[in-house]
Structures are given as C-alpha cells and as structure tokens.
TIKE-195517 format. One line per 8 residues: number of its first residue (from 0); for each residue z negated, y negated, x negated of N, C-alpha, C. Coordinates in nm, 3 decimals, padded with zeros to 5 digits. Each point is the difference from the previous one (the first is absolute). Last residue first. Layout:
BEGIN
NUM	Z/Y/X/Z/Y/X/Z/Y/X | ...
This chain:
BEGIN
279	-17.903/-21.440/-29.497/-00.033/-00.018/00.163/00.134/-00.037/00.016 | -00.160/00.369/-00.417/00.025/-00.174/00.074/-00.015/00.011/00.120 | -00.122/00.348/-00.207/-00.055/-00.041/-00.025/00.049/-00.193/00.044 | 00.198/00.420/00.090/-00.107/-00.019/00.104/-00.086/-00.086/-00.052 | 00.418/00.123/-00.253/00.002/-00.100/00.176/-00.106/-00.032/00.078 | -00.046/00.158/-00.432/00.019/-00.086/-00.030/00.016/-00.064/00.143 | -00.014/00.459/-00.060/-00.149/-00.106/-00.018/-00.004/-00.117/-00.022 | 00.366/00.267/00.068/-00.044/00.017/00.117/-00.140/-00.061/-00.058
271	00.285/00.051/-00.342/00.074/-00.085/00.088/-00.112/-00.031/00.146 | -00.137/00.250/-00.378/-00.061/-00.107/00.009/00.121/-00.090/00.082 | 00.096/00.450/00.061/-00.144/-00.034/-00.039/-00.054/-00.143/00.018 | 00.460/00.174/-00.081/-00.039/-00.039/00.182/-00.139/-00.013/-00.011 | 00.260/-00.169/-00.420/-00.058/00.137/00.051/-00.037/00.007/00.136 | 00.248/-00.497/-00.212/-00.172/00.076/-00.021/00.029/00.145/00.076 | 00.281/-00.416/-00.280/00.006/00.121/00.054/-00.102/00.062/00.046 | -00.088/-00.536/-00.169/00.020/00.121/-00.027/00.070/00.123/00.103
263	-00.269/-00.412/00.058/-00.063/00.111/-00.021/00.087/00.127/-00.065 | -00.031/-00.541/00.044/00.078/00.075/-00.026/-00.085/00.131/-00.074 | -00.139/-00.486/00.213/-00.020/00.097/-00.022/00.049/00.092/-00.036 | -00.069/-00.535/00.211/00.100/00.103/-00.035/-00.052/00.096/-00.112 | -00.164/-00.447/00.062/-00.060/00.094/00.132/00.091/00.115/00.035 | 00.070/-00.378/-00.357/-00.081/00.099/-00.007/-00.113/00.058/00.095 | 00.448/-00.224/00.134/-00.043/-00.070/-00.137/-00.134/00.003/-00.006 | 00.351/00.085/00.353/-00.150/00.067/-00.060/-00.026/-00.016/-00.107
255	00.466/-00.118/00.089/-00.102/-00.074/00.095/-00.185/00.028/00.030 | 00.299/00.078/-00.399/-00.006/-00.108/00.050/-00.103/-00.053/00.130 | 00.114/00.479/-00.139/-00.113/-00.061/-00.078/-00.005/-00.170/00.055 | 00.339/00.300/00.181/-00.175/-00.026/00.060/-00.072/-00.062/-00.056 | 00.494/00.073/-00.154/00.002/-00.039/00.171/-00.189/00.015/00.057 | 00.089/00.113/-00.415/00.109/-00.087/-00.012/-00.061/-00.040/00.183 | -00.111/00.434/-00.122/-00.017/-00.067/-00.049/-00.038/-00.158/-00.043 | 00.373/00.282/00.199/-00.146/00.034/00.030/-00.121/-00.066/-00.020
247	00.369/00.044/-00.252/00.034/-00.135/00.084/-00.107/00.023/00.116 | -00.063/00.296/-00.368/00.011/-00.123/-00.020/00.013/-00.123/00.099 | 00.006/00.517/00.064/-00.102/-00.075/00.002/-00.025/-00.184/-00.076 | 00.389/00.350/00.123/-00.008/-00.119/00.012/-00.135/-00.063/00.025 | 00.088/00.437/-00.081/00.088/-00.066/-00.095/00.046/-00.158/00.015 | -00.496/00.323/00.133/00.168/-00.012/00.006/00.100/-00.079/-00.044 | -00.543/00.129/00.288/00.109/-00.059/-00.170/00.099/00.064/00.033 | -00.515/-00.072/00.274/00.166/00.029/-00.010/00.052/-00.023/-00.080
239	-00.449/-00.210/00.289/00.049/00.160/-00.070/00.138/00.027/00.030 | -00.324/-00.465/00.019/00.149/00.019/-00.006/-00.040/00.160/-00.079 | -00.366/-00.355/00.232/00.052/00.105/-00.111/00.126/00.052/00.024 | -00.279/-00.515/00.145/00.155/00.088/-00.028/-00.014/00.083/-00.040 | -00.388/-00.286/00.180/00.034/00.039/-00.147/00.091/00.098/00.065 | -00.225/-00.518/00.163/00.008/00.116/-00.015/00.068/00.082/-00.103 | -00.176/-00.470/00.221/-00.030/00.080/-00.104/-00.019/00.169/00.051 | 00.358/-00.478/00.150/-00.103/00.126/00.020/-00.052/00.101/-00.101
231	00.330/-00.412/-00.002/-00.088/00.005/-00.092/-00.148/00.091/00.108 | 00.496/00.005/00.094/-00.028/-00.007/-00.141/-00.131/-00.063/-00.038 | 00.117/00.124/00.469/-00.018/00.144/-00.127/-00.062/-00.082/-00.086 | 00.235/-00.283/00.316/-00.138/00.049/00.041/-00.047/00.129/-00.045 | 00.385/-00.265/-00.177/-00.143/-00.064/-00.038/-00.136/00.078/00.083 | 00.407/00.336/-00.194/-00.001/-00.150/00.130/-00.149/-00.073/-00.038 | 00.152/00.389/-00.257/00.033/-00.158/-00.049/-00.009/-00.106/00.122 | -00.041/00.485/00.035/-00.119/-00.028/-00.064/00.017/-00.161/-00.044
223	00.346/00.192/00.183/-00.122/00.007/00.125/-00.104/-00.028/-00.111 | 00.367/00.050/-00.227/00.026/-00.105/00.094/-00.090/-00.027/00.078 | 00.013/00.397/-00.269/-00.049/-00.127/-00.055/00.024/-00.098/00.054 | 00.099/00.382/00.252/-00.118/00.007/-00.056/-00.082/-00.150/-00.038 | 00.497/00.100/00.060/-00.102/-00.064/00.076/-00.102/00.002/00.011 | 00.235/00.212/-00.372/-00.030/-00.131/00.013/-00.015/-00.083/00.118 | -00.024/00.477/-00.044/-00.108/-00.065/-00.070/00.008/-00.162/-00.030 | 00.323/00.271/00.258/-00.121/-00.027/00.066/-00.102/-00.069/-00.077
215	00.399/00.079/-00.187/-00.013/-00.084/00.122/-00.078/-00.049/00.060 | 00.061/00.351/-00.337/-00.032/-00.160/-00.074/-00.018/-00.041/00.100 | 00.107/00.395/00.169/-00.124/-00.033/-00.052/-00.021/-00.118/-00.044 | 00.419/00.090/00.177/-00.068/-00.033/00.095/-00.167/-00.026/00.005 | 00.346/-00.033/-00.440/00.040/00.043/00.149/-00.114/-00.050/00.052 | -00.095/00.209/-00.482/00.103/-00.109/00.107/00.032/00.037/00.110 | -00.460/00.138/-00.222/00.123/00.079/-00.063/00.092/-00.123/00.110 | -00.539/00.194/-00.057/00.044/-00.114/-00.041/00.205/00.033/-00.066
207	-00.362/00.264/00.430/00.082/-00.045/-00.151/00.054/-00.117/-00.017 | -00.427/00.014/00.299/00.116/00.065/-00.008/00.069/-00.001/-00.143 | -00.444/-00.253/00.318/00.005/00.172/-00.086/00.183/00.006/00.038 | -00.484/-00.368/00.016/00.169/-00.023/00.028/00.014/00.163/-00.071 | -00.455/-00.255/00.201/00.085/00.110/-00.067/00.134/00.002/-00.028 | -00.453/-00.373/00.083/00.094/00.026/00.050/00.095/00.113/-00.061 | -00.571/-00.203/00.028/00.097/00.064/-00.046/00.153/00.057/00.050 | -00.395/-00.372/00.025/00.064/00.084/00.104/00.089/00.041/-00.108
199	-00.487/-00.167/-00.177/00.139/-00.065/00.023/00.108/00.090/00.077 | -00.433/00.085/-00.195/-00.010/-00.038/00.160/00.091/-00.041/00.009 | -00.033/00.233/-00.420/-00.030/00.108/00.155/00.033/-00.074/00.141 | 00.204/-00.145/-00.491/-00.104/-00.020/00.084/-00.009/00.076/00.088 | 00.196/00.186/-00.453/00.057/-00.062/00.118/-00.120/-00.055/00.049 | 00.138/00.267/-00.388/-00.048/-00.134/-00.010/-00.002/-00.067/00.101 | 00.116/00.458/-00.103/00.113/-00.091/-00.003/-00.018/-00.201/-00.026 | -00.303/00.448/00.016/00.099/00.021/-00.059/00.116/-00.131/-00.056
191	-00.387/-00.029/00.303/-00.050/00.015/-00.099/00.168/00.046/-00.142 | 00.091/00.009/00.512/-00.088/-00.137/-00.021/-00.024/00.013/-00.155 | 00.096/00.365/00.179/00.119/-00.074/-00.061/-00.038/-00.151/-00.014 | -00.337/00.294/00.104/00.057/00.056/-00.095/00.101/-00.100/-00.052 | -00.251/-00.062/00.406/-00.015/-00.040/-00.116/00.047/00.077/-00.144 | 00.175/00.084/00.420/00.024/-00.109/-00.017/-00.087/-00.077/-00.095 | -00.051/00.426/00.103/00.149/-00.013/-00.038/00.082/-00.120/-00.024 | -00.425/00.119/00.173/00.014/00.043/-00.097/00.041/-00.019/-00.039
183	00.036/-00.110/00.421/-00.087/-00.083/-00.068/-00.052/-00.001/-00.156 | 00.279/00.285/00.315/00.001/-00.110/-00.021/-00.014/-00.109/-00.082 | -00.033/00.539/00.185/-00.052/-00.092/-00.140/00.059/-00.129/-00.052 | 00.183/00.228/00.399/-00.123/00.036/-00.023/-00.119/-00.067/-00.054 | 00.499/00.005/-00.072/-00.062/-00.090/00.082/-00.120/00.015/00.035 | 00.206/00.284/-00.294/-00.054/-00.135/-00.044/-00.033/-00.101/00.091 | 00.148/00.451/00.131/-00.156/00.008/-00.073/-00.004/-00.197/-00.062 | 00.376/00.123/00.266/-00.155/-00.032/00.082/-00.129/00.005/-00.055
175	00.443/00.048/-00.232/-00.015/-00.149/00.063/-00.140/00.026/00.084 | 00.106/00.396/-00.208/00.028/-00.111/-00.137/-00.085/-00.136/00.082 | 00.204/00.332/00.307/-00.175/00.065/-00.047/-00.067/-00.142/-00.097 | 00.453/00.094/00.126/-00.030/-00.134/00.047/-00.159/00.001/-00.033 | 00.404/00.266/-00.146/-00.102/-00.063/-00.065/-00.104/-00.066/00.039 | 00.460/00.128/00.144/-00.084/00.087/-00.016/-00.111/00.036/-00.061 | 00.304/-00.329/00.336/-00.099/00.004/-00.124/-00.038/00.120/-00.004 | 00.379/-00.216/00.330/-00.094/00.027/-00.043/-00.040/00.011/-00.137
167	00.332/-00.241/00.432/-00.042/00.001/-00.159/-00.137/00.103/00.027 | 00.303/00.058/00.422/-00.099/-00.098/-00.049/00.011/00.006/-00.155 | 00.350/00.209/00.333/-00.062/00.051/-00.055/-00.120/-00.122/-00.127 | 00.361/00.062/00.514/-00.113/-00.049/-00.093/-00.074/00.036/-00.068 | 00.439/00.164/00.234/-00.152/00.047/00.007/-00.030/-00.109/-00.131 | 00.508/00.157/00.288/-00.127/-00.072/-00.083/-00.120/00.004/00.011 | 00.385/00.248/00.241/00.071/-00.009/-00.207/-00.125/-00.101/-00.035 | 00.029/00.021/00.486/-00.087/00.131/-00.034/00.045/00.015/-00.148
159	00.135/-00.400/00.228/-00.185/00.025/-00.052/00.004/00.132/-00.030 | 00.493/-00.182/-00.169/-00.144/00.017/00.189/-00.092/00.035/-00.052 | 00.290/-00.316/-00.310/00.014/00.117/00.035/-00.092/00.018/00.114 | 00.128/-00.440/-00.099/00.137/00.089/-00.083/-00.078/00.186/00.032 | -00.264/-00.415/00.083/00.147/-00.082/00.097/00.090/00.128/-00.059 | -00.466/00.074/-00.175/00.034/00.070/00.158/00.138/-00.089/00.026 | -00.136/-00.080/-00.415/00.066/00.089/00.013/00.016/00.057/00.163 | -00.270/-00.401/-00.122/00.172/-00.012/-00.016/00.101/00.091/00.023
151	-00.509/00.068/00.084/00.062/-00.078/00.133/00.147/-00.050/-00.043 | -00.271/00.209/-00.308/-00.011/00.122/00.104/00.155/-00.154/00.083 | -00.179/-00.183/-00.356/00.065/00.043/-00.044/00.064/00.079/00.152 | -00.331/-00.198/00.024/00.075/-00.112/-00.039/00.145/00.091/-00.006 | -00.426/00.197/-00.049/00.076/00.008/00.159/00.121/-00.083/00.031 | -00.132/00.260/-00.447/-00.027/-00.129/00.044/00.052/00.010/00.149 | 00.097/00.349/-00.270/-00.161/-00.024/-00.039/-00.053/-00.103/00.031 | 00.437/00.382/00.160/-00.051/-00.131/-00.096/-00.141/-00.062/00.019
143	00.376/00.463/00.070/-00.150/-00.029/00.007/-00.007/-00.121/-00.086 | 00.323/00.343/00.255/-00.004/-00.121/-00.085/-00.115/-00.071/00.042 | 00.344/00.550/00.089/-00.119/-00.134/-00.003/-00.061/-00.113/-00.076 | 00.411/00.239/-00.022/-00.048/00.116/00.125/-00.164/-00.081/00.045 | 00.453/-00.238/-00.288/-00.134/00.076/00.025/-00.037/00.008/00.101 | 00.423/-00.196/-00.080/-00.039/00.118/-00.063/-00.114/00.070/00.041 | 00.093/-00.435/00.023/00.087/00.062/00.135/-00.052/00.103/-00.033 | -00.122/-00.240/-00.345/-00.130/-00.009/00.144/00.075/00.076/00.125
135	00.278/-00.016/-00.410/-00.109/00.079/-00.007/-00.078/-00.025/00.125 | 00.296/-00.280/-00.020/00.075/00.118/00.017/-00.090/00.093/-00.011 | -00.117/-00.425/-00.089/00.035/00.017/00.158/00.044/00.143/00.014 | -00.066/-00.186/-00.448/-00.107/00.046/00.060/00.038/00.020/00.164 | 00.358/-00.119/-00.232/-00.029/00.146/-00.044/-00.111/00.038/00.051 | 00.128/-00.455/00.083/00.057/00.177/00.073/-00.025/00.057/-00.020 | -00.197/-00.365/-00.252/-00.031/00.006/00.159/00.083/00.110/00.078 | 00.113/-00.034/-00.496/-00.183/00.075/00.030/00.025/-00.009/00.135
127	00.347/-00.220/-00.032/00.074/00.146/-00.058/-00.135/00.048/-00.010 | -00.033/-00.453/00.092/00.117/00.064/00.091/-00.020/00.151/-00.033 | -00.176/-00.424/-00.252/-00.100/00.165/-00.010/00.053/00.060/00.131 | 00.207/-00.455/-00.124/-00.057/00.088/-00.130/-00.053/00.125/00.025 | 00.242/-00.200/00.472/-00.108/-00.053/-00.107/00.032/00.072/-00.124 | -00.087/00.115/00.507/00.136/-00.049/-00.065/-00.075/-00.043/-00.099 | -00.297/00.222/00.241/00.119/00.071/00.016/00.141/-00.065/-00.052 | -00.499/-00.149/00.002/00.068/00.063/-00.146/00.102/00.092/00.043
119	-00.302/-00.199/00.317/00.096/-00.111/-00.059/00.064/00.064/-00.154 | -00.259/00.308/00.277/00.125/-00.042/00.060/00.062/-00.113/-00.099 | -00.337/00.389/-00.068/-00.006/-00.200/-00.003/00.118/-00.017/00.028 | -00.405/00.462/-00.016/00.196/-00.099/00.056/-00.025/-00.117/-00.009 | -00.341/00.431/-00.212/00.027/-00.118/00.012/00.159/-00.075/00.049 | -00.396/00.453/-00.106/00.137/-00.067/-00.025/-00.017/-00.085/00.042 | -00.369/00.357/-00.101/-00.004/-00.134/-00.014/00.183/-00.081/-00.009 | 00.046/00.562/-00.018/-00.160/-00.091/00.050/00.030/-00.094/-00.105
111	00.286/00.384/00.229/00.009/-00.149/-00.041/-00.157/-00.048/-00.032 | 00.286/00.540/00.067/-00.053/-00.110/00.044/-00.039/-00.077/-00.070 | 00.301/00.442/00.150/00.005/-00.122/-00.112/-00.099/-00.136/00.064 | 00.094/00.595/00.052/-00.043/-00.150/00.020/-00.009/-00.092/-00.058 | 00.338/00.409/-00.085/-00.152/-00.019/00.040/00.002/-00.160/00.041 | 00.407/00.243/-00.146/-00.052/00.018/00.152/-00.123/-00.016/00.047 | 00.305/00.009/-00.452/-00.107/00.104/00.009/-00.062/-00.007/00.192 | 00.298/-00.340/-00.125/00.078/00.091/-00.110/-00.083/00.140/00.091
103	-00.152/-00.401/00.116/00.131/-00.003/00.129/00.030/00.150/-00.141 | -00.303/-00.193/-00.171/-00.038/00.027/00.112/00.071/00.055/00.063 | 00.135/-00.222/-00.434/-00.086/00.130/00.008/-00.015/00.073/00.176 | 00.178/-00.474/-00.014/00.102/00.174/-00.070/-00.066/00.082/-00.006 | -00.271/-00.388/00.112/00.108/00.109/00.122/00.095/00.080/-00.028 | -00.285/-00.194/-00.400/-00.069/00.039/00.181/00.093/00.092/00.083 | 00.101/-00.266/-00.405/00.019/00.128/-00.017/-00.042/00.101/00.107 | 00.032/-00.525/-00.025/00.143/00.064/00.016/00.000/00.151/-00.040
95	-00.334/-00.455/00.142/-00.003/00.160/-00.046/00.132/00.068/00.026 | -00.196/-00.584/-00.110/00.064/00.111/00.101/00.035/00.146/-00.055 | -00.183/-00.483/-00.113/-00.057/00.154/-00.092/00.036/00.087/00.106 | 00.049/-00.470/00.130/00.006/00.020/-00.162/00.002/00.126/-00.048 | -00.035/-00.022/00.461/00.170/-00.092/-00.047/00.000/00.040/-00.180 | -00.368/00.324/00.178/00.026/-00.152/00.083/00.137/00.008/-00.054 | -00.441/00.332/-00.002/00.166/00.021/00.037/00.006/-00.156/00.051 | -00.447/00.338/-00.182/00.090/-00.102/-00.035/00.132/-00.050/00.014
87	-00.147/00.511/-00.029/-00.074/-00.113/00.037/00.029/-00.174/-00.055 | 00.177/00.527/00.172/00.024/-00.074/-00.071/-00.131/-00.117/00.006 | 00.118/00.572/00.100/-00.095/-00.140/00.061/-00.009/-00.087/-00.112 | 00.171/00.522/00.149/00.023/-00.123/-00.058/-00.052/-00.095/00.041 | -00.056/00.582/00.051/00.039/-00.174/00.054/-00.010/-00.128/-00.082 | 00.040/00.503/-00.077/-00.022/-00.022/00.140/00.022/-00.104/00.052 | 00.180/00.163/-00.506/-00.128/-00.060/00.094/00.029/00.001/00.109 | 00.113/00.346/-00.416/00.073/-00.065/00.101/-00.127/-00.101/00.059
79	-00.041/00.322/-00.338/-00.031/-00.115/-00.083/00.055/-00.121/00.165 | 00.150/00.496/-00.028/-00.195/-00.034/-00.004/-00.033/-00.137/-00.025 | 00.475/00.129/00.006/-00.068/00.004/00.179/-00.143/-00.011/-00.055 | 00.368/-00.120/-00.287/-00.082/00.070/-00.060/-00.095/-00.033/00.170 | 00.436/-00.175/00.001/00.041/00.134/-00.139/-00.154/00.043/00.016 | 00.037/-00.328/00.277/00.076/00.067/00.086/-00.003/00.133/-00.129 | -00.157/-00.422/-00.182/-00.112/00.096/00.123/00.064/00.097/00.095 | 00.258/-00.261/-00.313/-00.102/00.090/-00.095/-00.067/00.033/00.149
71	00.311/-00.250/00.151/00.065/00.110/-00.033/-00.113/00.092/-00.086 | -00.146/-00.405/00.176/00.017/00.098/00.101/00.121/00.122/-00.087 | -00.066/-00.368/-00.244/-00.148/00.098/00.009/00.035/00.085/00.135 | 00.361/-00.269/-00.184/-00.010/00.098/-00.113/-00.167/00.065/00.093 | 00.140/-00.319/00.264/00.111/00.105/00.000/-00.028/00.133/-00.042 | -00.181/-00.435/-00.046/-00.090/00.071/00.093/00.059/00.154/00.031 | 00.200/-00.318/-00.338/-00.205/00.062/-00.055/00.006/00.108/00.117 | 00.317/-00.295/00.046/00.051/00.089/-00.061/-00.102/00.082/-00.036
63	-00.084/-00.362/00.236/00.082/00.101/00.082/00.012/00.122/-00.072 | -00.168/-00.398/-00.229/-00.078/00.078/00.081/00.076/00.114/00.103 | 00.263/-00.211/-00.246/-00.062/00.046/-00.084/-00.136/00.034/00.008 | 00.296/-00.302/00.251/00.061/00.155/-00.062/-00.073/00.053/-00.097 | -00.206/-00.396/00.201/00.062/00.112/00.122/00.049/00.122/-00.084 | -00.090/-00.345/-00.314/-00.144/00.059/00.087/00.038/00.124/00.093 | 00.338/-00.324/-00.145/00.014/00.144/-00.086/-00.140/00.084/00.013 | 00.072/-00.384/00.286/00.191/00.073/-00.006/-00.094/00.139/-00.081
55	-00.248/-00.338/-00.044/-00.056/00.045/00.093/00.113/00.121/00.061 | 00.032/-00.338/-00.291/-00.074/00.121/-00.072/-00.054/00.034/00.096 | 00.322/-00.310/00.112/00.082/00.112/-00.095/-00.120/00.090/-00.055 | -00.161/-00.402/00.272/00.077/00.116/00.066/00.080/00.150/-00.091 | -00.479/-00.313/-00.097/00.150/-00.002/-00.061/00.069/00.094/00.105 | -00.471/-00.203/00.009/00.135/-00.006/00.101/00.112/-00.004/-00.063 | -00.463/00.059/-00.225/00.083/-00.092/-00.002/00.102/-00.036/00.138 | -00.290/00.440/-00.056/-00.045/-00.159/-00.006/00.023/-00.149/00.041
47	00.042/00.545/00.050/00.104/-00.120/-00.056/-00.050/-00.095/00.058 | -00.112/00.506/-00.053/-00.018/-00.111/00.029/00.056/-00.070/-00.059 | -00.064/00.491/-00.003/00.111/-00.071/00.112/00.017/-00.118/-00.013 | -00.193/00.454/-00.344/-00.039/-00.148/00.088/00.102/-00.090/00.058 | -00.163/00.588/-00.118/00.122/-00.131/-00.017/-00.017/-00.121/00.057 | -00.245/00.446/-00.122/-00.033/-00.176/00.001/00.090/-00.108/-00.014 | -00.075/00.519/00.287/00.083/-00.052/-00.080/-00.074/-00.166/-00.059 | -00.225/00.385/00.291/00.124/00.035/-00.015/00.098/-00.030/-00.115
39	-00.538/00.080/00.064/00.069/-00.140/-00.003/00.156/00.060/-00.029 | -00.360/00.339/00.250/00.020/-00.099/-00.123/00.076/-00.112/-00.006 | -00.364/00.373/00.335/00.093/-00.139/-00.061/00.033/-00.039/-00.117 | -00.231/00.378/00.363/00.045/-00.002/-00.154/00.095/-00.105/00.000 | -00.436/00.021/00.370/00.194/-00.014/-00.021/00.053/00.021/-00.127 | -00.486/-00.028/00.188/00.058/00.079/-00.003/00.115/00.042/00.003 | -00.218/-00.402/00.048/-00.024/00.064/00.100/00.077/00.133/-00.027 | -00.096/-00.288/-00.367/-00.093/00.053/00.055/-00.038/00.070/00.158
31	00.410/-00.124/-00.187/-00.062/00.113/-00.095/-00.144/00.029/00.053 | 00.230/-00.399/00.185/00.076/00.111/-00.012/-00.080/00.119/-00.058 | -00.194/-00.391/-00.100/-00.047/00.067/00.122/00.092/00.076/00.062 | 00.054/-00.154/-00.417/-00.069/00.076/-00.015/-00.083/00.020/00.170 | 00.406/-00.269/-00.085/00.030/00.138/-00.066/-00.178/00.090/00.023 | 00.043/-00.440/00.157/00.070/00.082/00.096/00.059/00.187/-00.098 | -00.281/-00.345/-00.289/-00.070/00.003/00.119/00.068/00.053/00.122 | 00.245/-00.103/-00.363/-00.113/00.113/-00.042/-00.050/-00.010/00.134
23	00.263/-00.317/00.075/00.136/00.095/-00.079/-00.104/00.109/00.023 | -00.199/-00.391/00.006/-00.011/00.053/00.129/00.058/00.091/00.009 | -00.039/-00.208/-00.445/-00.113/00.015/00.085/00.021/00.121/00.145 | 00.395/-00.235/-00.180/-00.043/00.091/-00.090/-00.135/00.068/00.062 | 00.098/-00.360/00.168/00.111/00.023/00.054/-00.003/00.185/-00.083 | -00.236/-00.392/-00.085/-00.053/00.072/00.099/00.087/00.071/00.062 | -00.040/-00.031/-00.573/00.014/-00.105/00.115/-00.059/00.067/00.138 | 00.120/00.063/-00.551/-00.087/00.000/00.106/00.042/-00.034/00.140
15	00.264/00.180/-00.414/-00.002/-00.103/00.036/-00.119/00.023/00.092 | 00.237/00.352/-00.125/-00.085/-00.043/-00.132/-00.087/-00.117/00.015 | 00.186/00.380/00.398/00.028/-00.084/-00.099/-00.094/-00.047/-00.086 | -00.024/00.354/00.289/-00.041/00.016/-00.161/00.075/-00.105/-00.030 | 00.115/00.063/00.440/-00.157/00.020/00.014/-00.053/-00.034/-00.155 | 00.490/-00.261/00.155/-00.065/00.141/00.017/-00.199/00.040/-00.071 | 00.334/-00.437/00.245/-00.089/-00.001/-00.120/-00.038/00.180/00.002 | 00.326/-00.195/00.259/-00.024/-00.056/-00.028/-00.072/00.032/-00.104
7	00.134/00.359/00.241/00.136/-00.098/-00.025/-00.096/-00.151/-00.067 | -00.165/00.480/00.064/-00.024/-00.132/00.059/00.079/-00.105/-00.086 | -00.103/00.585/00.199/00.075/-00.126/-00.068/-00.032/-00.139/00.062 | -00.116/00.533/00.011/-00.060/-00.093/-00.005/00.058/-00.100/-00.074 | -00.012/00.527/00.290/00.084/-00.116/-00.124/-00.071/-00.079/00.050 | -00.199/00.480/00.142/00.056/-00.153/00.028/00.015/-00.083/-00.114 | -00.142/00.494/00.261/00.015/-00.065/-00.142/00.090/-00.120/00.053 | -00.416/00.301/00.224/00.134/-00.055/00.014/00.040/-00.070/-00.130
C-alpha cells in the first residue's frame, strides 16, 4: 500500500533533533516495515508558536494551497498516487491543513496519529490552529492518540469506532534491555568517565535544552534540588541534552547542585540507554 506521510510539526529529516522528529522515523519505518511504500508527502510546517492569529490566517492559505497543488500532482501521475494518508502530530499549534484536502481530493483514507483537543484554545491567540485542528479530526476516517489522557478528550468529539489508542514505541528498545542487563557495567563506566560516586543515588534529567516548556522543567528541576530536604543530599545530577538554551540551563542547576551536576552532553540512543540504566 502506498502511503503519504506528513507531519505538520516537525517532518522526519528535520535538522533539529528532537522527539517529535524521533517518533516522525520510528512511524515511517514501521510503515515500511509493515510493508507499505511510504513517503513524506510535504515539509511544510504549521506551527505557531507564538499565537499570532494573522500567521496563522496565512499558515491556513498556504497549507490549503500546498494540499490542492499535491492532490492535483497525484491525480496527473496515478503511479506515484497514495492509498492513504496518515498525518502525525495534530494540535491548535501545528494543525494539518493539507490532510483533508488531499483525502477528500483522491478518496483515500485519512488518518491521525498522536492528536490532541484543548478546548480552552477555542477563543484566544491560537482560535484559527484550534479549528483548523477540529476540522481535520472531523475529517479523519481514524484517530489515533498516544496518551489515554489524550484518548478520553477526543472521545467528548468523535465515536469509539474513529479511535484506537496507539501507545509510544521504540524501535530500538533491544538498545534499552541490553543495557539494563549490564547494569552494573554501565554504571561503572560512567562512574569512571565522569567522575562520579557509585554509592551516591544517581538522578537523570534527559531533554532539549531550548525555551518554553523545556527551560521550565529544568528549572523545577533546580528548585527541587534547592529545597533544604535535597540541598545537601549526596547525590549526582547527569543532565543528557543541548541546545540553544544550554546556558540558562545551566543557570538554573548549577546553583542549586553546586557540583553534583553533570552535563552529559547530546548522547546517541546507545549511551542514552546506558546511561538510564545506569542511574537509579
């Protein structure tokens, strides 16, 4: 079966890392690996960040206009046509405006994996993502989100038979069970590498370092490490992750870990997964 592959938020070969990217490959290559010729339709990116309404005005027309121009190329060359469509990633911010044109154009299936409704973003800065994504979830022939959290918002808007829970996976996970395995290996390695005490409780922190909701977290991080019943526990912080705000990153731990903090760096799913099994 051949099948488009769009992801309005972060497409599969972006440049940028992230998990959003990650999981992009990881639904492309178990597509393929169940024997589906898949490609990536378009990398047009939807997102709006900010809550500007007027760039969200020209998001719409100009994703529309995309979805237009590809159902007309796939209607001109029937070999290259897809069977089915399957967006991934669908919220207020990064709503899919080429989805249901294509679909509704060519008559195939249009389906959703990992979306998301938030009602309180139906008035507001992000009005014009929160419909547009509503309009697509009307759209699809099925909708698959990855949190039950999630399952139980979208059931108030479509019927059970348009949803199916589709869990996070790994196509790697081989990575995580061999290092858990080897534990104890793995934990004197980075022990020795990094300079760490073995008996001191090792704590992990893992994401990008970039604004918003990451800094966020990393500075409750440092807040929890600053209460008096942390701050003087002997233990050791490794922080895997970089990014353009590894400074305030930074900024927000060293203080309160004032040298029980660690900065491991971007790490490879390799020593990502030896590193988790090596803390506690």
């Amino acid at each position: 079966m051949r099948v488009a592959l769009y992801c309005p938020l972060k497409h599969p070969d972006h440049p940028v890392p992230s998990g959003d990217r990650r999981m992009a490959r990881q639904i492309m290559a178990a597509l393929r690996h169940a024997g589906h010729e898949t490609e990536v339709a378009c990398r047009f990116g939807s997102r709006d960040g900010r809550g500007d309404p007027d760039r969200q005005e020209r998001i719409a027309r100009i994703g529309t206009a995309l979805g237009q121009m590809l159902a007309r190329r796939y209607m001109r060359r029937p070999a290259a046509r897809p069977e089915g469509w399957i967006t991934y990633h669908l919220y207020h911010k990064a709503p899919d405006h080429l989805g249901p044109v294509v679909a509704a154009a060519l008559d195939i299936p249009y389906l959703v994996i990992e979306a998301s409704d938030a009602p309180k973003r139906a008035t507001g800065p992000w009005q014009t993502g929160f419909h547009a994504a509503r309009h697509a979830l009307a759209a699809a022939d099925l909708v698959m989100p990855m949190t039950r959290l999630d399952a139980v918002c979208l059931g108030r808007l479509l019927p059970a038979d348009r949803l199916r829970l589709l869990p996070p996976f790994l196509d790697d996970i081989g990575l995580f069970q061999t290092a858990r395995a080897d534990r104890d290996r793995a934990r004197a390695r980075l022990a020795a590498a990094a300079g760490l005490d073995p008996a001191r409780p090792w704590l992990l922190a893992v994401g990008m370092m970039r604004a918003g909701d990451k800094l966020d977290s990393y500075r409750v991080i440092g807040r929890m490490l600053a209460d008096p019943a942390l701050a003087a526990t002997p233990l050791h912080l490794l922080v895997a992750g970089d990014g353009p705000a590894r400074a305030e990153v930074t900024a927000a731990l060293e203080p309160a870990a004032a040298g029980r903090v660690h900065f491991l760096g971007a790490l490879a799913p390799a020593p990502l997964a030896a590193a988790m099994a090596a803390s506690d």
